[in-house]
N, C-alpha and C positions, 0 to 999 in steps of 0.2 A: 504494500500500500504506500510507503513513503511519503505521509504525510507530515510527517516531526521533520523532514529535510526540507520542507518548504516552509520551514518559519525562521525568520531573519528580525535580527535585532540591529539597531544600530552599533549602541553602548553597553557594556553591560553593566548588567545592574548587582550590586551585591549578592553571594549566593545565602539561600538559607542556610543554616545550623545543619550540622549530619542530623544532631538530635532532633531537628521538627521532622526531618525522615524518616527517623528513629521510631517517634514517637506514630507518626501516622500509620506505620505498618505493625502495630502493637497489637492491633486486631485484624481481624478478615480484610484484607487491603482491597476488596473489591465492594466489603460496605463502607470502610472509609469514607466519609464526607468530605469534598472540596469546592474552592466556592473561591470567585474573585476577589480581589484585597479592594479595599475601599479605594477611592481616590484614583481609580484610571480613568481614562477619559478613550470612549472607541467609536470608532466612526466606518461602517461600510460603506465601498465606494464598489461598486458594479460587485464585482463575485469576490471580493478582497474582502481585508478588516486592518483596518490601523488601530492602535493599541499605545497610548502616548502615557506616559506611567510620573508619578509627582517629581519625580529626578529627571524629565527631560528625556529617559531612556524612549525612544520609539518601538515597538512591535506588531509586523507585518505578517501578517497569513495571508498567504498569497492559493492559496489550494479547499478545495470546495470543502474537503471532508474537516481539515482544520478549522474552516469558516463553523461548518456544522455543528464541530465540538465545541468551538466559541460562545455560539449564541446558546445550545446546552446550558455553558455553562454562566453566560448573562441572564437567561430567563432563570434559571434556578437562584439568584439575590440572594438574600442573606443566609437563606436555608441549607446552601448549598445542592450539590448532587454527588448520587456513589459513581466510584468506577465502571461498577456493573454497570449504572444505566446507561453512564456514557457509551461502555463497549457496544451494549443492545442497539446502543441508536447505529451504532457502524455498523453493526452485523445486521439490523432489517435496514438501514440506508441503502449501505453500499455492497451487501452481501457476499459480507466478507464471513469468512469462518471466526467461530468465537475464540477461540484458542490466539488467532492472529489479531484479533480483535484487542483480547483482551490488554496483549502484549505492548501492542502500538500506541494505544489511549495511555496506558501507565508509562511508558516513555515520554508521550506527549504532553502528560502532566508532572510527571517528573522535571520535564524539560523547563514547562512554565513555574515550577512552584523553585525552583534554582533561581529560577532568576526573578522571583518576587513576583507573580503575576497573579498568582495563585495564595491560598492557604489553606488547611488542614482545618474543619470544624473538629472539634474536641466531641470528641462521645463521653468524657469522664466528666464525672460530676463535682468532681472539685479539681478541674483543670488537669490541662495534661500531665504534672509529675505524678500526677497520684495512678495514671495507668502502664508503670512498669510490671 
């Protein structure tokens, strides 16, 4: 599928902590909850998505299926969304196999939450050190 090779950054922007990775794959990494960080600003222009982040950093999705998983992941606001649902939406989208599905989405989120685009909803109830 090669969608995570069609997203370009300008700048980079700080990476997260190992430990917010740490901490996100502490449960079932496919109900994991993920959801945009506050304060970006996004704009589709024909089949793209520009993605302008509070440091100036730019990010481009230039590829339908990345676009797809974008807006996923805009109309899901504060609540976030799981991995699963994302993978589901590629697998009845683009009908792709789940297996390939699954694999692609969690790089693709990996990808964004590296470079701040993203974040990790907490399933713990008194924050995340309390789920090691």
């Amino acid at each position: 599928m090669g969608f995570a090779a069609t997203y370009t950054q300008t700048r980079l922007a700080p990476r997260t902590s190992h430990l917010a990775w740490r901490v996100a794959l502490t449960s079932d990494p496919e109900q994991q909850r993920v959801k945009l960080r506050e304060g970006l600003v996004h704009r589709a222009v024909g089949e793209e998505v520009f993605v302008l982040m509070a440091d100036s950093t730019v990010h481009w999705l230039r590829n339908v299926t990345a676009v797809a998983l974008w807006e996923a992941l805009a109309g899901a606001a504060r609540e976030g969304t799981t991995l699963s649902a994302l993978s589901m939406l590629v697998v009845d989208r683009f009908e792709v196999e789940p297996a390939r599905a699954s694999a692609d989405v969690t790089s693709f989120v990996r990808t964004l939450a590296q470079r701040g685009v993203v974040e990790w909803v907490s399933t713990c109830p008194k924050g995340p050190s309390t789920c090691d």
